[in-house]
C-alpha positions in Angstrom: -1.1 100.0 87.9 -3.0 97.8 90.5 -0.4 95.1 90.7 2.0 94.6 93.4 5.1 92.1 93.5 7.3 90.7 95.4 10.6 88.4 95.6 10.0 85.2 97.2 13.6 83.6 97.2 14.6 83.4 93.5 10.8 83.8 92.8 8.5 87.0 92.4 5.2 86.4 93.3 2.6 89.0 91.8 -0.4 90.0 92.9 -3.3 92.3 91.4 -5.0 93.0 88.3 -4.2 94.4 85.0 -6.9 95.5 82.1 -7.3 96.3 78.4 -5.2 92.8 77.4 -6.1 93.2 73.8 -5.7 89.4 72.4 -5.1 87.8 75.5 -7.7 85.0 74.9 -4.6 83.5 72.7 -1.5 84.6 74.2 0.8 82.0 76.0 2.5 84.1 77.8 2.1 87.8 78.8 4.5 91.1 78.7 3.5 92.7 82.5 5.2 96.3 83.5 4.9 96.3 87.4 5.9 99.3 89.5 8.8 97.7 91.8 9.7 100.7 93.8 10.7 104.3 93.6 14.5 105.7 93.1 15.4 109.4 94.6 16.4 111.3 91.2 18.0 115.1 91.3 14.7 116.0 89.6 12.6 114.0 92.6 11.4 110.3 93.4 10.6 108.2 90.5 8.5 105.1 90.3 10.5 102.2 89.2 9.0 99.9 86.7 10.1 96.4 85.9 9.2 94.1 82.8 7.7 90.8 83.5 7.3 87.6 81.4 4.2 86.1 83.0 3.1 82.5 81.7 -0.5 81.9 81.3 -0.4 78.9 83.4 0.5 79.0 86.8 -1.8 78.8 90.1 -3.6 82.3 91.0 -3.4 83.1 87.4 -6.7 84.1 86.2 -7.6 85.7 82.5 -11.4 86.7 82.1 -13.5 89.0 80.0 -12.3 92.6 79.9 -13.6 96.2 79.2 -14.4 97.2 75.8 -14.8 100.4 75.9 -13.5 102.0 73.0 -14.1 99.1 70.4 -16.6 96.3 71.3 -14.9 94.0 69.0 -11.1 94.1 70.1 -12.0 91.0 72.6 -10.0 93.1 75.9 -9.3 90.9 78.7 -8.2 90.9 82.1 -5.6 89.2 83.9 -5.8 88.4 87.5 -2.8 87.4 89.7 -3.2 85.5 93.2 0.1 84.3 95.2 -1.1 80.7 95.6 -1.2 80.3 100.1 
């Protein structure tokens, strides 16, 4: 995962990349797992992963052409996060 977040008063403010969005081009809004941390478990530490509902329209928000990779016709995108300065 090569997105980072943070709480910003009653805000969190993401930053960082994610790829292989298949049908992003018409999504509204966006399901984003971010690693928030890591919890000490019995078994040893753990990353932490939180669920994000990310709208498609705020500044630093960014969605551009993807990777296809593994099917040139499942239109992947990217999204790209900026914390407005």
């Amino acid at each position: 995962m090569k997105c980072q977040v943070q709480c910003d008063g009653g805000d969190w403010v993401v930053n960082g990349s994610k790829h292989f969005i298949s049908g992003g081009e018409h999504a509204d809004f966006f399901i984003v797992f971010i690693g928030t941390g890591e919890d000490d478990t019995p078994k040893g530490p753990k990353k932490r992963i939180t669920t994000f509902l990310v709208d498609r329209g705020p500044p630093g928000f960014k969605l551009r052409e993807g990777y296809n990779l593994a099917n040139p016709l499942a239109n992947s995108r990217a999204l790209g996060f900026r914390s407005p300065t």
